[in-house]
BALOBA-1460 file (C-alpha; in Angstrom, 3 decimals):
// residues 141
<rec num="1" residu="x" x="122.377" y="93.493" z="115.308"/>
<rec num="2" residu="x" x="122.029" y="94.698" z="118.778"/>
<rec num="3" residu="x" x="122.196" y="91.824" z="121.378"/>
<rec num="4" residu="x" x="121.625" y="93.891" z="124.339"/>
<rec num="5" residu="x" x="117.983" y="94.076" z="125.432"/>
<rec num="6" residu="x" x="117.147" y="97.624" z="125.726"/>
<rec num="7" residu="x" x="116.142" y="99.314" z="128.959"/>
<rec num="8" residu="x" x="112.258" y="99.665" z="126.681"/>
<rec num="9" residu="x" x="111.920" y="95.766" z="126.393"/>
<rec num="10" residu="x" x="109.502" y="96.470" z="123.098"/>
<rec num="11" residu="x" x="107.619" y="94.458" z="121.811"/>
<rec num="12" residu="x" x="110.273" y="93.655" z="118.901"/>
<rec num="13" residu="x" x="112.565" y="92.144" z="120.906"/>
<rec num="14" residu="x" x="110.342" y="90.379" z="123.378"/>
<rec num="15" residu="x" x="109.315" y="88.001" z="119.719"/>
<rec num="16" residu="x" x="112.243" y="89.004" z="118.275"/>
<rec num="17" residu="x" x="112.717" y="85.257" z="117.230"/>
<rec num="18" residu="x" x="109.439" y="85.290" z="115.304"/>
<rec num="19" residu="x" x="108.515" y="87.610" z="113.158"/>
<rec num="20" residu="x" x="105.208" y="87.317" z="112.381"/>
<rec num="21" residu="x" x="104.453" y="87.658" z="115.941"/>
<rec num="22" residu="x" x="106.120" y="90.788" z="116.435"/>
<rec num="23" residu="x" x="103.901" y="92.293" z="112.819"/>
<rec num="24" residu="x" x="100.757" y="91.177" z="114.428"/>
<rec num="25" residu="x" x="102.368" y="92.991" z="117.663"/>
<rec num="26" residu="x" x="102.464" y="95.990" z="115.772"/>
<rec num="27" residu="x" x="98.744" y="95.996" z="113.963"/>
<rec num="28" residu="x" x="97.985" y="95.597" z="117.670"/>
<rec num="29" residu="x" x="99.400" y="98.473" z="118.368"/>
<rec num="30" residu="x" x="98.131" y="100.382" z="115.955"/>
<rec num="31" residu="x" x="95.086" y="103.107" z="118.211"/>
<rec num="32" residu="x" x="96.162" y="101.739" z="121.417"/>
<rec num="33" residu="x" x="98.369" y="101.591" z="123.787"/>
<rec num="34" residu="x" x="101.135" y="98.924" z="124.808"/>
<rec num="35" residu="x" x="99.523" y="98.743" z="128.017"/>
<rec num="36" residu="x" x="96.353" y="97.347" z="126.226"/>
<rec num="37" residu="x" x="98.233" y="95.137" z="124.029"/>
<rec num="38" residu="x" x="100.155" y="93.609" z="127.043"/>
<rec num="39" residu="x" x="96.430" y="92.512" z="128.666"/>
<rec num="40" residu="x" x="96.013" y="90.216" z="125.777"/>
<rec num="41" residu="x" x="98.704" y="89.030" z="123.778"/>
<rec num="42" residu="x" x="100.443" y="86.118" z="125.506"/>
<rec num="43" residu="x" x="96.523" y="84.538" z="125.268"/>
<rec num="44" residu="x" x="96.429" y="85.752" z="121.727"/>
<rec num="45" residu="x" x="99.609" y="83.967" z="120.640"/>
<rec num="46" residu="x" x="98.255" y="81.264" z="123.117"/>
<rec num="47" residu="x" x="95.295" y="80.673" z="121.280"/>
<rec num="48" residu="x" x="96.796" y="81.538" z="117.752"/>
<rec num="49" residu="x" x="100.404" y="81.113" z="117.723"/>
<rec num="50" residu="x" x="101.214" y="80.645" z="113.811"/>
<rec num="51" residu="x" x="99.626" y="82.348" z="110.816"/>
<rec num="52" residu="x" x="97.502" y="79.264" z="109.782"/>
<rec num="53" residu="x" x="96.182" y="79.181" z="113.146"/>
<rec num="54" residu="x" x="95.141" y="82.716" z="113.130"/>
<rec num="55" residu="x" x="93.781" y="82.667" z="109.358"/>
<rec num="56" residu="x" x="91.674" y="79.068" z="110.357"/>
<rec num="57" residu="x" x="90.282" y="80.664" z="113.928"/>
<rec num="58" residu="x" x="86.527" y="81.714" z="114.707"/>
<rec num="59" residu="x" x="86.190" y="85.066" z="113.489"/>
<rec num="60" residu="x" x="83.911" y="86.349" z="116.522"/>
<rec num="61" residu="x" x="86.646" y="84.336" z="119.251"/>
<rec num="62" residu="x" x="89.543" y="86.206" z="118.094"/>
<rec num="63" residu="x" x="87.306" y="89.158" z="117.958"/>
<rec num="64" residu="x" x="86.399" y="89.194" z="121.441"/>
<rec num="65" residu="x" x="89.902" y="88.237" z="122.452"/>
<rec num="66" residu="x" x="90.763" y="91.909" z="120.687"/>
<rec num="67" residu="x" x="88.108" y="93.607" z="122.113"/>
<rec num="68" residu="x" x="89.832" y="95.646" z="124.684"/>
<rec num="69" residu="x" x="92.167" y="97.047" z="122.158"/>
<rec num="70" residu="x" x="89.320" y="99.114" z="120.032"/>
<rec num="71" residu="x" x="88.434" y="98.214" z="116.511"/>
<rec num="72" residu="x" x="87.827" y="94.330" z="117.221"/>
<rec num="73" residu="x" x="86.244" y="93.139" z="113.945"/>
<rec num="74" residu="x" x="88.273" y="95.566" z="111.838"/>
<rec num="75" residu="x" x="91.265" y="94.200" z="113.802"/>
<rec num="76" residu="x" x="90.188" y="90.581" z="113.711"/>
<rec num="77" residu="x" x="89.786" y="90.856" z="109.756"/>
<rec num="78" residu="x" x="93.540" y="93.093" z="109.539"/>
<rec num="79" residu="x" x="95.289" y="89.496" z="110.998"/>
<rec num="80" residu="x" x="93.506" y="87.451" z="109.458"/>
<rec num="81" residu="x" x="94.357" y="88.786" z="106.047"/>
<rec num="82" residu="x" x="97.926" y="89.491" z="107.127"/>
<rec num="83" residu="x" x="98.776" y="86.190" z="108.303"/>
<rec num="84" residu="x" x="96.997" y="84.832" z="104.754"/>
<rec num="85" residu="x" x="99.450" y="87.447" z="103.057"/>
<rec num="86" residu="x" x="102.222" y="86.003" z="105.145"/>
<rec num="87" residu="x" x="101.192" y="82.840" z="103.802"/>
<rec num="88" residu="x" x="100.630" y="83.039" z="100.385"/>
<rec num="89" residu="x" x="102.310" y="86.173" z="98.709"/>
<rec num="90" residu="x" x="106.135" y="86.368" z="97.676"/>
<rec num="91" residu="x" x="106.408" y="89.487" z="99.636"/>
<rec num="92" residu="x" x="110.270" y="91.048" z="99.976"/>
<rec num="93" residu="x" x="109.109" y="93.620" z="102.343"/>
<rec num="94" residu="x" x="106.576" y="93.572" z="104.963"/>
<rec num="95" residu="x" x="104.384" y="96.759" z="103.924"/>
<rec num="96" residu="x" x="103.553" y="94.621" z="100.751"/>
<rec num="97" residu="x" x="101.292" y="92.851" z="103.354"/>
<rec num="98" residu="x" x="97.730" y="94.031" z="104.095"/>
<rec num="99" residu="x" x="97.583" y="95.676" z="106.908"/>
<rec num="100" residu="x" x="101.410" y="97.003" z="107.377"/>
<rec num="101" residu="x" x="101.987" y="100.535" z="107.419"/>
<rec num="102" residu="x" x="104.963" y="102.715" z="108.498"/>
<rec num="103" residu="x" x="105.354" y="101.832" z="111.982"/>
<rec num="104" residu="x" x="105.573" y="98.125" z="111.127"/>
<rec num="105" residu="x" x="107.431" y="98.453" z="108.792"/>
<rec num="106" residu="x" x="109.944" y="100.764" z="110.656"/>
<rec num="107" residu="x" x="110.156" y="97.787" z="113.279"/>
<rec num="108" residu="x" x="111.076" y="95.320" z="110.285"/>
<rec num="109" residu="x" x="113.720" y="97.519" z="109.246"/>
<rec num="110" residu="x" x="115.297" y="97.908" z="112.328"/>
<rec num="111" residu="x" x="114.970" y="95.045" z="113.798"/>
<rec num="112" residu="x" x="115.663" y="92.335" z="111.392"/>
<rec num="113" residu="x" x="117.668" y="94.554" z="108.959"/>
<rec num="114" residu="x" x="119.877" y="95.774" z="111.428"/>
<rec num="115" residu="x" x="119.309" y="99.211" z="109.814"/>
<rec num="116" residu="x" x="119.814" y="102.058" z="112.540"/>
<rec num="117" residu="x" x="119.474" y="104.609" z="109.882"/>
<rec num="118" residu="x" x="115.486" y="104.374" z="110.060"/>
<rec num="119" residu="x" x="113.973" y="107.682" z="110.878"/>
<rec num="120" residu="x" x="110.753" y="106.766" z="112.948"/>
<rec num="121" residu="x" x="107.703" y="108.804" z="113.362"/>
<rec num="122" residu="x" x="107.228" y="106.695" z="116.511"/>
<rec num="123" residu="x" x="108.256" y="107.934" z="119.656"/>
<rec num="124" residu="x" x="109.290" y="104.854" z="121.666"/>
<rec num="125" residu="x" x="111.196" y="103.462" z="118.498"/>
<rec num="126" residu="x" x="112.984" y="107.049" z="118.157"/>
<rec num="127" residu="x" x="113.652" y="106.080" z="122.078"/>
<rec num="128" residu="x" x="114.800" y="103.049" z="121.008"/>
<rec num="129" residu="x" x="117.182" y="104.154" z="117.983"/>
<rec num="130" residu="x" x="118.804" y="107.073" z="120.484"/>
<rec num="131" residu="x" x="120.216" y="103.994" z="122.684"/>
<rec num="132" residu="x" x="120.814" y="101.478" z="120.408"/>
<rec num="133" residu="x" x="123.198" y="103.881" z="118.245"/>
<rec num="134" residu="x" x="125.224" y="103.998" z="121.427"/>
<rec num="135" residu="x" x="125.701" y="100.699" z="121.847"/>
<rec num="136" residu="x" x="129.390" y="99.226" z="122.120"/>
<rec num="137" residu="x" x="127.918" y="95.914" z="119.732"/>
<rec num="138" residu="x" x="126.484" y="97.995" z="117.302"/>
<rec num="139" residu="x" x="128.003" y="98.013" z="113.731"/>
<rec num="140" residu="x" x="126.087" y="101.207" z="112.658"/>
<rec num="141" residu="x" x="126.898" y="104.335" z="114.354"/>
């Protein structure tokens, strides 16, 4: 695994150490922007920093908490069924989660996999891949 932090600082290695945190990063991300997601996340994992937390929260608090990011109840609903997922299902892979789709899924793999041979649709992960393949530390070339 890549110890270096990359000259990007995503999102995925910023919660690198908790992985839940960096899925709910990425249904965050999901029609917005990481500029958007940075306004509100360190209050969202404030206010909700573990799945039970975010499953047992006010539906309409963590909904205006989202707000800025687009989508807020359909967002709202997307963790809280995730994090109950999280929870409760014997899930090997992340997209078995509701909620998870490529990108996520793409961060799981190449983050806590190790596995540089991902071929992202996402730009900044692409980014990401390019430099991390050149790095000294790096097993997988």
């Amino acid at each position: 695994m890549i110890k270096t932090q990359s000259p990007y600082l995503l999102l995925q290695e910023i919660y690198n150490e908790h992985p839940w945190r960096v899925l709910v990063c990425c249904i965050m991300l999901n029609c917005t922007s990481r500029k958007q997601v940075d306004r509100v996340r360190e209050e969202f994992f404030k206010q909700y920093p573990t799945p039970d937390k975010a499953i047992l929260s006010n539906q309409e608090e963590m909904s205006e908490l989202l707000a800025p990011l687009g989508f807020r109840t359909r967002r709202t609903t997307t963790i809280q069924r995730f994090s109950s997922d999280w929870l409760t299902l014997d899930w090997k892979e992340p997209n078995e989660l509701y909620g998870i789709g490529k990108y996520a899924q793409d961060s799981w793999d190449i983050f806590y996999k190790g596995d540089l041979s991902v071929e992202p649709t996402d730009g900044v992960l692409g980014k990401y891949l390019t430099w991390a393949r050149t790095q000294p530390e790096n097993p997988v070339k």
